[in-house]
Jmol script that loads the backbone (N, CA, C; Angstrom):
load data "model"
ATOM      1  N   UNK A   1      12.273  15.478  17.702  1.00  0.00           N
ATOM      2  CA  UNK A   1      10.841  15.290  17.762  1.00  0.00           C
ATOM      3  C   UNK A   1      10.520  13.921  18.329  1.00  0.00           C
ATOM      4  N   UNK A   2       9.373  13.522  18.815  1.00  0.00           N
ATOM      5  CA  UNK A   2       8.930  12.261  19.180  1.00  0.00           C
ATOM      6  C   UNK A   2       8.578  11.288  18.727  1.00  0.00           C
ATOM      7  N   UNK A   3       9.036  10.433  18.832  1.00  0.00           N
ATOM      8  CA  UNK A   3       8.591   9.279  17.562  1.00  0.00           C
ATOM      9  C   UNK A   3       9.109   8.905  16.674  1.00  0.00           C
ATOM     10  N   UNK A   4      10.460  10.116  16.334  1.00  0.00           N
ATOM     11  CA  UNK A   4      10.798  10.224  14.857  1.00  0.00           C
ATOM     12  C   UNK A   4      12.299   9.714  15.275  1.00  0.00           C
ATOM     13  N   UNK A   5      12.591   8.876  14.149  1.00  0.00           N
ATOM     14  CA  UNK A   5      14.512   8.605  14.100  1.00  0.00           C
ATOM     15  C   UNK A   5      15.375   9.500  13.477  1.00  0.00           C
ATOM     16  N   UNK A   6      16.313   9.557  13.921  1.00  0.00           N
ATOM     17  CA  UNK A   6      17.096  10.460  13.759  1.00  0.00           C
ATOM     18  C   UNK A   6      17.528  10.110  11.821  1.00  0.00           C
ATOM     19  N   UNK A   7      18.001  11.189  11.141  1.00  0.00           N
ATOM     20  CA  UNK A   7      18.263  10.666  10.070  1.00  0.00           C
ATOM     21  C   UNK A   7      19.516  10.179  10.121  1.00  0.00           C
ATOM     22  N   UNK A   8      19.605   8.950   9.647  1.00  0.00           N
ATOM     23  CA  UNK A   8      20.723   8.130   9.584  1.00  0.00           C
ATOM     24  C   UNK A   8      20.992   7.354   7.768  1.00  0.00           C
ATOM     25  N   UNK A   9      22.360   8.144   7.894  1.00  0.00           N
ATOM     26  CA  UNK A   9      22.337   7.652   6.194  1.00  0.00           C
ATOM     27  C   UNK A   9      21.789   5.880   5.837  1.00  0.00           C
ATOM     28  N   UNK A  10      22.312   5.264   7.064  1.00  0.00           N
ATOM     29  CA  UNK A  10      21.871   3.935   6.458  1.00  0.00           C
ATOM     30  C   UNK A  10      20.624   3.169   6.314  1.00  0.00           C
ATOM     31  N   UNK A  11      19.855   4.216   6.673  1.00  0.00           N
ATOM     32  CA  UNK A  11      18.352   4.060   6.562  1.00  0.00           C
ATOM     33  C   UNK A  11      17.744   4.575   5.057  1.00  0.00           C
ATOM     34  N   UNK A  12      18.160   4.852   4.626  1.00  0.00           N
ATOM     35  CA  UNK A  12      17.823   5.309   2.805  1.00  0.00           C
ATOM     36  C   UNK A  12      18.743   4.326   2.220  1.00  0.00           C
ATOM     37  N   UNK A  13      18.158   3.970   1.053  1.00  0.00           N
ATOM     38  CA  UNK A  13      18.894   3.551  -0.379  1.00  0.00           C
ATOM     39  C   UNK A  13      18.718   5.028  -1.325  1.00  0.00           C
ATOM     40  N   UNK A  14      19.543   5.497  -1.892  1.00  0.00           N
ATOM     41  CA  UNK A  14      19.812   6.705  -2.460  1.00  0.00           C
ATOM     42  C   UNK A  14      19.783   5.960  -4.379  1.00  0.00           C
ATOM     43  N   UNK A  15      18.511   6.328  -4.391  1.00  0.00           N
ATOM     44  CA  UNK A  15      18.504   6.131  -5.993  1.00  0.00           C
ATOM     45  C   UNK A  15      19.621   6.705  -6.934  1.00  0.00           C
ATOM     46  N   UNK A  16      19.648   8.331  -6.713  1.00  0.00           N
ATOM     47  CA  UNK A  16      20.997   8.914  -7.548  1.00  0.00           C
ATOM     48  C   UNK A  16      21.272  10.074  -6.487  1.00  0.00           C
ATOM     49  N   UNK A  17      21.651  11.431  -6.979  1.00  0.00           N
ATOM     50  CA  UNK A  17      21.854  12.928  -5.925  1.00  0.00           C
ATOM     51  C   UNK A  17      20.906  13.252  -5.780  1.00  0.00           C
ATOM     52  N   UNK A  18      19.262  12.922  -6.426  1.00  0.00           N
ATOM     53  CA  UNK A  18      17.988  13.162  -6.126  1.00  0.00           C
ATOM     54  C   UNK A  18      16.890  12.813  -5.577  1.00  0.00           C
ATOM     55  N   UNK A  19      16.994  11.966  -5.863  1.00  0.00           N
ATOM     56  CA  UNK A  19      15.987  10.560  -4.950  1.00  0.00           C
ATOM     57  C   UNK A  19      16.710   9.817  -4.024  1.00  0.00           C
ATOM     58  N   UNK A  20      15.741   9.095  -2.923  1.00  0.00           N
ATOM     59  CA  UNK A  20      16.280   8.476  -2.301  1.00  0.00           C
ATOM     60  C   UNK A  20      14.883   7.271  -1.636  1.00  0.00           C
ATOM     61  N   UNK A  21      15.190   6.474  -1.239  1.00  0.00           N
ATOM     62  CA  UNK A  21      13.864   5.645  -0.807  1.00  0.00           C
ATOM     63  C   UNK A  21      14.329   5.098   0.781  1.00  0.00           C
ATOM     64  N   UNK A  22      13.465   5.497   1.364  1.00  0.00           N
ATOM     65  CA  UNK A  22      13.223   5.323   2.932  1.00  0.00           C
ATOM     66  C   UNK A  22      12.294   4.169   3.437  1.00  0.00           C
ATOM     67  N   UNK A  23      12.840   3.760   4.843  1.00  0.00           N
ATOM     68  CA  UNK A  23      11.567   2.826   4.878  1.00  0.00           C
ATOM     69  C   UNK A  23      11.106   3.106   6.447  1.00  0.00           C
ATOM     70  N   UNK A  24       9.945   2.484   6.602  1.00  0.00           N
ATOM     71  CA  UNK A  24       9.203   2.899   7.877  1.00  0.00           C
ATOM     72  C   UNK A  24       8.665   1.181   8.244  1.00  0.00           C
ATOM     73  N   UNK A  25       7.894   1.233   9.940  1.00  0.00           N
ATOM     74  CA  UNK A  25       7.344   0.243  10.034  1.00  0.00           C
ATOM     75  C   UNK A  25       5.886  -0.552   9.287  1.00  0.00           C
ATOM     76  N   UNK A  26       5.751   0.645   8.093  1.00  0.00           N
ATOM     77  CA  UNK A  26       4.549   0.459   6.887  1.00  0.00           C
ATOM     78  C   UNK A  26       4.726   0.263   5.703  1.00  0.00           C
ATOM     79  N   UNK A  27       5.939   0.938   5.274  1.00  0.00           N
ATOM     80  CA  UNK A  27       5.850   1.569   4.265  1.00  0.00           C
ATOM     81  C   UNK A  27       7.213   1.651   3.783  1.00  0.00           C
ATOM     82  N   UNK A  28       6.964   1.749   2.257  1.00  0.00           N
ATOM     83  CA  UNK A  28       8.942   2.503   1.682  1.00  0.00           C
ATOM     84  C   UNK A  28       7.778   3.966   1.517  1.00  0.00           C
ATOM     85  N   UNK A  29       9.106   5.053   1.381  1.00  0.00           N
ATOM     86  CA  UNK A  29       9.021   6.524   0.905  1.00  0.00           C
ATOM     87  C   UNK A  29       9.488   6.751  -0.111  1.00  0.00           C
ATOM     88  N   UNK A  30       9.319   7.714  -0.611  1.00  0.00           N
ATOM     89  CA  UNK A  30      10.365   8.232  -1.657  1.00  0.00           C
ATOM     90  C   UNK A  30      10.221   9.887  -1.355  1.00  0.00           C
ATOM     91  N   UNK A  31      11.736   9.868  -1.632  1.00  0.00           N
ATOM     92  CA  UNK A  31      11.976  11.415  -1.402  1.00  0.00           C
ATOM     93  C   UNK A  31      12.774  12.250  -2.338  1.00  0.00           C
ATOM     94  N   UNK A  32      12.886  13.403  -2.478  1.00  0.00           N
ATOM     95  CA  UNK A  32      13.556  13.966  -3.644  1.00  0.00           C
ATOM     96  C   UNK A  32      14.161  14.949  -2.250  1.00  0.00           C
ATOM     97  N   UNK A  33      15.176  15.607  -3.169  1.00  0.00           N
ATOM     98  CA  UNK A  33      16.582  16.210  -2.702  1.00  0.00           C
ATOM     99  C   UNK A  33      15.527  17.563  -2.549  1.00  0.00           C
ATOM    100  N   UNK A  34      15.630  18.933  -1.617  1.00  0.00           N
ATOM    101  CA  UNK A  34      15.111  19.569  -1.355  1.00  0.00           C
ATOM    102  C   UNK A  34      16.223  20.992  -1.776  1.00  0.00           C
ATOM    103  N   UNK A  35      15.877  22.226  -0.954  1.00  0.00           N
ATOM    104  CA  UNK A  35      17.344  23.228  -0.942  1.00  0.00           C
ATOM    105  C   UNK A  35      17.761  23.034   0.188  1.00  0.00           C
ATOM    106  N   UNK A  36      18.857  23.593  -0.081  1.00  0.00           N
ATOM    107  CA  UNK A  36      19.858  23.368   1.500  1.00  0.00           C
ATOM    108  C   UNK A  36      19.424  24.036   2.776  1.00  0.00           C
ATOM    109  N   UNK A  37      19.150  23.338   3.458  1.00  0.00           N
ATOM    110  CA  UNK A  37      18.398  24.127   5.315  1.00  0.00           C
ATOM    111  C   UNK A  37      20.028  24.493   5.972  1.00  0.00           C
ATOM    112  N   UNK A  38      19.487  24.312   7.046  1.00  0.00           N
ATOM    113  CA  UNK A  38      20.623  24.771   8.066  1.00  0.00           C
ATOM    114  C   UNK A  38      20.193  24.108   9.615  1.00  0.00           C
ATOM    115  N   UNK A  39      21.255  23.284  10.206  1.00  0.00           N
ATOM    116  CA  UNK A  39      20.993  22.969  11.296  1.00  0.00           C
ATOM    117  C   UNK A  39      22.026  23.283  12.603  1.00  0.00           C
ATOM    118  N   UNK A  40      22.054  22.907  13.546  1.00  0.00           N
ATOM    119  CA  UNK A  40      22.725  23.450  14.648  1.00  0.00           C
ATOM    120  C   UNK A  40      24.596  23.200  14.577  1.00  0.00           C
ATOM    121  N   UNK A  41      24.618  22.177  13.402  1.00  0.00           N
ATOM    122  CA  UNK A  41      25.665  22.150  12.812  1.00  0.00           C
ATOM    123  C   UNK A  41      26.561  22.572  11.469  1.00  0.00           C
ATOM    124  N   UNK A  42      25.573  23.583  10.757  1.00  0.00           N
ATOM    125  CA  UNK A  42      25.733  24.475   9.977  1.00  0.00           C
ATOM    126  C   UNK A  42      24.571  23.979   8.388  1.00  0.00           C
ATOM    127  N   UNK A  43      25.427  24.020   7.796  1.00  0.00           N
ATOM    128  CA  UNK A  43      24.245  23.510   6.182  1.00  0.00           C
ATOM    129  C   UNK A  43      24.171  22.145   6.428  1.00  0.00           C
ATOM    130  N   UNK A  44      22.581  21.590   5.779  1.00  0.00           N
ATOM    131  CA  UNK A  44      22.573  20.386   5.238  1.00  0.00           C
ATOM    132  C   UNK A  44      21.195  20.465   4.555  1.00  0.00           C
ATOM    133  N   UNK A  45      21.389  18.731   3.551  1.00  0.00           N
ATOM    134  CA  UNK A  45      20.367  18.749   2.656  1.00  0.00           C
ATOM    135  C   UNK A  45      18.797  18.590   2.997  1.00  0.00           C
ATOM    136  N   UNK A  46      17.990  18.867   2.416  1.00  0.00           N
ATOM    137  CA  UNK A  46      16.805  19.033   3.317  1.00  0.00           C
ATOM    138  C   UNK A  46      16.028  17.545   2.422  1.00  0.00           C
ATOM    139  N   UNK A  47      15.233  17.007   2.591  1.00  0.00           N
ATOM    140  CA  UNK A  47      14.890  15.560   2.063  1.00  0.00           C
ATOM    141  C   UNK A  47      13.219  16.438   2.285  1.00  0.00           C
ATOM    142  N   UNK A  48      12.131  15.718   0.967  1.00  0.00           N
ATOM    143  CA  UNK A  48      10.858  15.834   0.965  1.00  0.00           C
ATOM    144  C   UNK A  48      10.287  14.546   0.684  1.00  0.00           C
ATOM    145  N   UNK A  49       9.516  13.791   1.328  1.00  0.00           N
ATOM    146  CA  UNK A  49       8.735  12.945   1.199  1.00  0.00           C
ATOM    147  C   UNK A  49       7.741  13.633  -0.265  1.00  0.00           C
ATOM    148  N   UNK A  50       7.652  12.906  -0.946  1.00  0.00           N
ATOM    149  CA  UNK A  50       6.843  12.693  -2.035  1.00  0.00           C
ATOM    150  C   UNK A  50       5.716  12.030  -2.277  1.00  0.00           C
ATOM    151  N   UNK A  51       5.997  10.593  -1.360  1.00  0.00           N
ATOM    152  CA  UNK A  51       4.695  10.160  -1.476  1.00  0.00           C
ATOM    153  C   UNK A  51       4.793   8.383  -0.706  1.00  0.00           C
ATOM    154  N   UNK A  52       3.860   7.874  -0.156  1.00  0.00           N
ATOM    155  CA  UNK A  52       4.517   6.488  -0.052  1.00  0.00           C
ATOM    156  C   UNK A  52       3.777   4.971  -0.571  1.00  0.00           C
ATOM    157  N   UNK A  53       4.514   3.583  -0.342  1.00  0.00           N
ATOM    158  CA  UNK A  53       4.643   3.061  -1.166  1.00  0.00           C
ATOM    159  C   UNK A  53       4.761   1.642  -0.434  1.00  0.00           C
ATOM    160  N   UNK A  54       4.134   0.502  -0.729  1.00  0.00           N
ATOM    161  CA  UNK A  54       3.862  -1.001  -0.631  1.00  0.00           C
ATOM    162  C   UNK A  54       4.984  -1.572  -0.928  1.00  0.00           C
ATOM    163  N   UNK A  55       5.307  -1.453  -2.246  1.00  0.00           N
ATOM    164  CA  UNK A  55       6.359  -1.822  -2.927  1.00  0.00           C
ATOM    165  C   UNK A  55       7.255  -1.122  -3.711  1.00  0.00           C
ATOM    166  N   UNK A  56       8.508  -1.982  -3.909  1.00  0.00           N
ATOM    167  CA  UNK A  56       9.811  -0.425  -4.691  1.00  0.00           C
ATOM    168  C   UNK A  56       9.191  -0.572  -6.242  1.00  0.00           C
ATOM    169  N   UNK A  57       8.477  -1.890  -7.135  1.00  0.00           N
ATOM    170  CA  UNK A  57       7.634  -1.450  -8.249  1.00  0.00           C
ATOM    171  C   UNK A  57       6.813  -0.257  -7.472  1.00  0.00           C
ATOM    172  N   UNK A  58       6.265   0.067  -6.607  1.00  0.00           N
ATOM    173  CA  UNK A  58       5.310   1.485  -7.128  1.00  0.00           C
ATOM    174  C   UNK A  58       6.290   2.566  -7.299  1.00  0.00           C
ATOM    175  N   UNK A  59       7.565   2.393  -6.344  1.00  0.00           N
ATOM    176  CA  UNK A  59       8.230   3.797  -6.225  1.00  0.00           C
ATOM    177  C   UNK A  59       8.690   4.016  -7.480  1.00  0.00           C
ATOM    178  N   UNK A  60       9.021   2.751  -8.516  1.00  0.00           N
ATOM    179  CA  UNK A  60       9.711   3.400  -9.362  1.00  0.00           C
ATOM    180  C   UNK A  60       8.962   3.912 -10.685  1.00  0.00           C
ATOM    181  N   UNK A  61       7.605   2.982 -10.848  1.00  0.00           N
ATOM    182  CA  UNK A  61       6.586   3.882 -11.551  1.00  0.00           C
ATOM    183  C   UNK A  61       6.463   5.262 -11.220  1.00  0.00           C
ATOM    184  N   UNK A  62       6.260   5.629 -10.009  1.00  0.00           N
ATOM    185  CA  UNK A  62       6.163   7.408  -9.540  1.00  0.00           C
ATOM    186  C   UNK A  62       7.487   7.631 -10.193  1.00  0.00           C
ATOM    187  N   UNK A  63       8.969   7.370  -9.720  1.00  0.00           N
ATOM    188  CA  UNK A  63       9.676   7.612 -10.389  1.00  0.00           C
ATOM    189  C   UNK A  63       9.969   8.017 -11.771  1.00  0.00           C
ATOM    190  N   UNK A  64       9.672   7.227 -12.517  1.00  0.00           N
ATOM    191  CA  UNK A  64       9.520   7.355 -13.980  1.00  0.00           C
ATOM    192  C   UNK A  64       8.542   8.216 -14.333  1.00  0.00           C
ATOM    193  N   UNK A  65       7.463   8.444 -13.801  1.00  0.00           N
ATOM    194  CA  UNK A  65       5.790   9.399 -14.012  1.00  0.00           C
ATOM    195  C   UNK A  65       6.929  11.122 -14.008  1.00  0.00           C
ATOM    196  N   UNK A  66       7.255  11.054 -12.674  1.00  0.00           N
ATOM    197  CA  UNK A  66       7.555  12.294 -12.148  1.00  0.00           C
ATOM    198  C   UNK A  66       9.024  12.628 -13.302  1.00  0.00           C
ATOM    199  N   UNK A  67       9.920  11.773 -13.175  1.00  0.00           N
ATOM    200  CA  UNK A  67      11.310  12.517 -14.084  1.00  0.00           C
ATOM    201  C   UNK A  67      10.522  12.749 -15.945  1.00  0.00           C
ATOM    202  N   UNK A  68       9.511  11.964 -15.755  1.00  0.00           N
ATOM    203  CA  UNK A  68       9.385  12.297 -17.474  1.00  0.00           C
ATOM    204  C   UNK A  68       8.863  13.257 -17.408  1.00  0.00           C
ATOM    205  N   UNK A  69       8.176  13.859 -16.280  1.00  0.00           N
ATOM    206  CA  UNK A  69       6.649  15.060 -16.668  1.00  0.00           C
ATOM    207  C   UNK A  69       8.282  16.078 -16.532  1.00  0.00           C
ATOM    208  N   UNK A  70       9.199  15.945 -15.910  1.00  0.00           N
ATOM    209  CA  UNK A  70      10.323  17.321 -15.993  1.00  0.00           C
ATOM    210  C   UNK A  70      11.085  17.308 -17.235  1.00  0.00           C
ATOM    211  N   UNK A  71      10.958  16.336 -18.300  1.00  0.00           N
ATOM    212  CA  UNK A  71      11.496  16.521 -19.444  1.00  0.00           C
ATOM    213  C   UNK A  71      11.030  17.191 -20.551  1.00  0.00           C
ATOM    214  N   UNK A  72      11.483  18.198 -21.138  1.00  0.00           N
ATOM    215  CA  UNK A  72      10.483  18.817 -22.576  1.00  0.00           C
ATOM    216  C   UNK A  72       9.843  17.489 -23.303  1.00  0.00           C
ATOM    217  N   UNK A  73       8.150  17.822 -23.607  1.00  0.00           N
ATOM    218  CA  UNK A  73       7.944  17.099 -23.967  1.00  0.00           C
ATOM    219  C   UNK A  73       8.591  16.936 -25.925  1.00  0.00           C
ATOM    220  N   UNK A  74       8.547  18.216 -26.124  1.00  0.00           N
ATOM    221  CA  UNK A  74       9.272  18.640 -27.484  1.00  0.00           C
ATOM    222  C   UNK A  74      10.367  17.799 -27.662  1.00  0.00           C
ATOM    223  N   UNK A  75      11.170  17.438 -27.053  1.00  0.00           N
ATOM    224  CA  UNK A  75      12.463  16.808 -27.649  1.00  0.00           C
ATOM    225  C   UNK A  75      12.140  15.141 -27.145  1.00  0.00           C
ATOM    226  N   UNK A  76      11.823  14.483 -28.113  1.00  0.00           N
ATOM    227  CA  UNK A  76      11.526  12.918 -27.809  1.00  0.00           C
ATOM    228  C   UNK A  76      13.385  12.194 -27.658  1.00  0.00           C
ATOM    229  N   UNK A  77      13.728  12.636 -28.274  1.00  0.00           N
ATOM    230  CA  UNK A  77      15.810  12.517 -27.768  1.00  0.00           C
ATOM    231  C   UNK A  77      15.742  12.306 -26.232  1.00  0.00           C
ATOM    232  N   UNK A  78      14.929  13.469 -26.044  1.00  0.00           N
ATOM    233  CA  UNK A  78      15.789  13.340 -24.368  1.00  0.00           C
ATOM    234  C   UNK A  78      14.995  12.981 -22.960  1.00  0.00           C
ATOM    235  N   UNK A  79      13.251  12.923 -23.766  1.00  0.00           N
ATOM    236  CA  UNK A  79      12.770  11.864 -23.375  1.00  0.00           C
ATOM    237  C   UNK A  79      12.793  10.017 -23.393  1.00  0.00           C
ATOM    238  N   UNK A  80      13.644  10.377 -24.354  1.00  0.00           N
ATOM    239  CA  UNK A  80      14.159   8.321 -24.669  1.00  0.00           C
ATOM    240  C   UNK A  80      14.986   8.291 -23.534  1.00  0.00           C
ATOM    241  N   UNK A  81      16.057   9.320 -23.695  1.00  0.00           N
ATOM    242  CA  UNK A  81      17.055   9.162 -22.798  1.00  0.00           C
ATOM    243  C   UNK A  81      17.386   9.126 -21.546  1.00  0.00           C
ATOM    244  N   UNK A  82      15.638  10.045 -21.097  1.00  0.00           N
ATOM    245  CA  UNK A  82      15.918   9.705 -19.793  1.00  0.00           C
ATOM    246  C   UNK A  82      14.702   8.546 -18.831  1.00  0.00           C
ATOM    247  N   UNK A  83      13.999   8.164 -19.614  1.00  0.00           N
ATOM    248  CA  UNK A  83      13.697   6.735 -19.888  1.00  0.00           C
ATOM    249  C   UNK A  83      15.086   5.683 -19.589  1.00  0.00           C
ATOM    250  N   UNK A  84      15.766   5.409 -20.625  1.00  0.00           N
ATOM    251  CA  UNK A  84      16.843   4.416 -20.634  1.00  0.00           C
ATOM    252  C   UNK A  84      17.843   4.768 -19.121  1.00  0.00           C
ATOM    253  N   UNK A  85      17.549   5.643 -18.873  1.00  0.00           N
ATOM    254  CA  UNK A  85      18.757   6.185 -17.713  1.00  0.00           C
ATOM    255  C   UNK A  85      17.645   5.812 -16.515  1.00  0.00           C
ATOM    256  N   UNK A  86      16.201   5.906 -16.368  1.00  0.00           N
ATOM    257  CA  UNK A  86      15.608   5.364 -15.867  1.00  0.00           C
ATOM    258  C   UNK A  86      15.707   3.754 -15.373  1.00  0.00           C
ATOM    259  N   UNK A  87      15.899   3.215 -16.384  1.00  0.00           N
ATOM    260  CA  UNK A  87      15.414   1.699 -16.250  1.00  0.00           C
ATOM    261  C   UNK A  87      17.140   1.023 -16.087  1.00  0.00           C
ATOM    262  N   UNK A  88      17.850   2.049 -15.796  1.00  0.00           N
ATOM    263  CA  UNK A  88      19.244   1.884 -15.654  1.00  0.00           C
ATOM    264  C   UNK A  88      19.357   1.396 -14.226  1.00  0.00           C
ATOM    265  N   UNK A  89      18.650   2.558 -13.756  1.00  0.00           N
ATOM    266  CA  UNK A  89      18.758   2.562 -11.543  1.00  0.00           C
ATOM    267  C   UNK A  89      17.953   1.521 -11.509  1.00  0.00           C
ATOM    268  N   UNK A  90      16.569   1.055 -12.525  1.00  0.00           N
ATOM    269  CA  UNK A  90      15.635   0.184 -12.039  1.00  0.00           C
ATOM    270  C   UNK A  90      16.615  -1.369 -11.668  1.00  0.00           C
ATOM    271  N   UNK A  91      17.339  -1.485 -13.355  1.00  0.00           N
ATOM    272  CA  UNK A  91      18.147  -2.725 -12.948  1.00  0.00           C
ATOM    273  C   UNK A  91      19.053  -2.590 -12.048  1.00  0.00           C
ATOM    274  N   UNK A  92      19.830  -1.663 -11.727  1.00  0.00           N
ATOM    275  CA  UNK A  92      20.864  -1.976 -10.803  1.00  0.00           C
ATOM    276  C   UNK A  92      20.409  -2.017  -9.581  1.00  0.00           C
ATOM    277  N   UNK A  93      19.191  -1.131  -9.159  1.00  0.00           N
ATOM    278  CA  UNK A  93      18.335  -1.637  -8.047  1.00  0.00           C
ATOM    279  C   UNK A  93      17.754  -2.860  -7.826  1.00  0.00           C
ATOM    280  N   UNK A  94      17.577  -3.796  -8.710  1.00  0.00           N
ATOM    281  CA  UNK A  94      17.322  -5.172  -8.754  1.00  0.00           C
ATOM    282  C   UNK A  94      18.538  -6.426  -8.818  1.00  0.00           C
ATOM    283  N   UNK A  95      19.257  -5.430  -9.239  1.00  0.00           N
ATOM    284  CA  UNK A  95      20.839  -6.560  -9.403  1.00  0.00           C
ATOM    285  C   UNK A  95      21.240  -7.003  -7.694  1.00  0.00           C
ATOM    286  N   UNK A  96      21.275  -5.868  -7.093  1.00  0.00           N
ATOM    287  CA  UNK A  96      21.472  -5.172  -5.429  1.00  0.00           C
ATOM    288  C   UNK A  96      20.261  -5.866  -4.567  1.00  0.00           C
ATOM    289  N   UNK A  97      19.232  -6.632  -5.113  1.00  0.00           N
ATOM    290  CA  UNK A  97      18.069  -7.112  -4.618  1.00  0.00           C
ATOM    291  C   UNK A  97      17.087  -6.148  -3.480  1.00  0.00           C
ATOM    292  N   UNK A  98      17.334  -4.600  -4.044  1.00  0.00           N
ATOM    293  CA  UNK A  98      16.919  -3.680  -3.661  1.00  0.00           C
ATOM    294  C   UNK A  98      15.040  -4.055  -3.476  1.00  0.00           C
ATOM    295  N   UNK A  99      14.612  -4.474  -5.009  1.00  0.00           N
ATOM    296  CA  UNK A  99      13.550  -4.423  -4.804  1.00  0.00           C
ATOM    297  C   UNK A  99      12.519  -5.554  -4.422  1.00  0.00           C
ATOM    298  N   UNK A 100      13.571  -6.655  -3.875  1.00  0.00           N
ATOM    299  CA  UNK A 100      12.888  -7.784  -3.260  1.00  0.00           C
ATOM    300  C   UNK A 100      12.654  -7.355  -1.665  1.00  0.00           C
ATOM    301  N   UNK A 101      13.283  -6.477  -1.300  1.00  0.00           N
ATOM    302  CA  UNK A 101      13.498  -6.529   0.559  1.00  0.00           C
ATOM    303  C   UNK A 101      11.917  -6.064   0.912  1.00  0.00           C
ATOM    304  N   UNK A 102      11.714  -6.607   1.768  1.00  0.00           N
ATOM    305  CA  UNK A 102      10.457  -6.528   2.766  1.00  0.00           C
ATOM    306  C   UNK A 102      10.418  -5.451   4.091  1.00  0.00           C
ATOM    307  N   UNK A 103       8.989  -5.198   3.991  1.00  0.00           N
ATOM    308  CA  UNK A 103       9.082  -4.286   5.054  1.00  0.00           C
ATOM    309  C   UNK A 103       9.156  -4.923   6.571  1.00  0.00           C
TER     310      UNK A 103
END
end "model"
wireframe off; spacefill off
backbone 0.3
color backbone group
């Protein structure tokens, strides 16, 4: 397509197998893992923009918004837990000075 870069792994920071954060001449992205497409070279993963973003604090608020609304709200266990597993990627994304880089 026109305009558009080719996807190149080293253009994402890959939060975990689900997320991943992209950047543009505006903007970071965030994207979640899609189902598997198919291209002229057989399967691959399909990536969805979700939404975009000033700074990696907004991505990871959406982050956190979006993985909690997929947790039962019934079991507060495994809403703690995935909270703490949350703020896990947040620090190691900050250790990595992930969320200082500029657009």
């Amino acid at each position: 397509m026109r305009g558009r870069k080719p996807n190149v792994a080293e253009d994402y920071y890959n939060i975990n197998n689900t997320w991943r954060v992209g950047k543009d001449s505006l903007n970071f992205y965030l994207q979640r893992k899609g189902q598997k497409g198919e291209d002229s070279e057989g399967t691959m993963d399909t990536w969805v923009t979700v939404g975009f973003y000033q700074t990696f604090k907004q991505i990871y608020h959406e982050l956190v918004e979006r993985s909690i609304k997929e947790v039962s709200l019934t079991d507060m266990k495994a809403v703690n837990k995935k909270i703490q597993e949350l703020h896990q990627l947040i620090q190691e994304a900050h250790a990595k000075g992930i969320m200082n880089r500029e657009i």
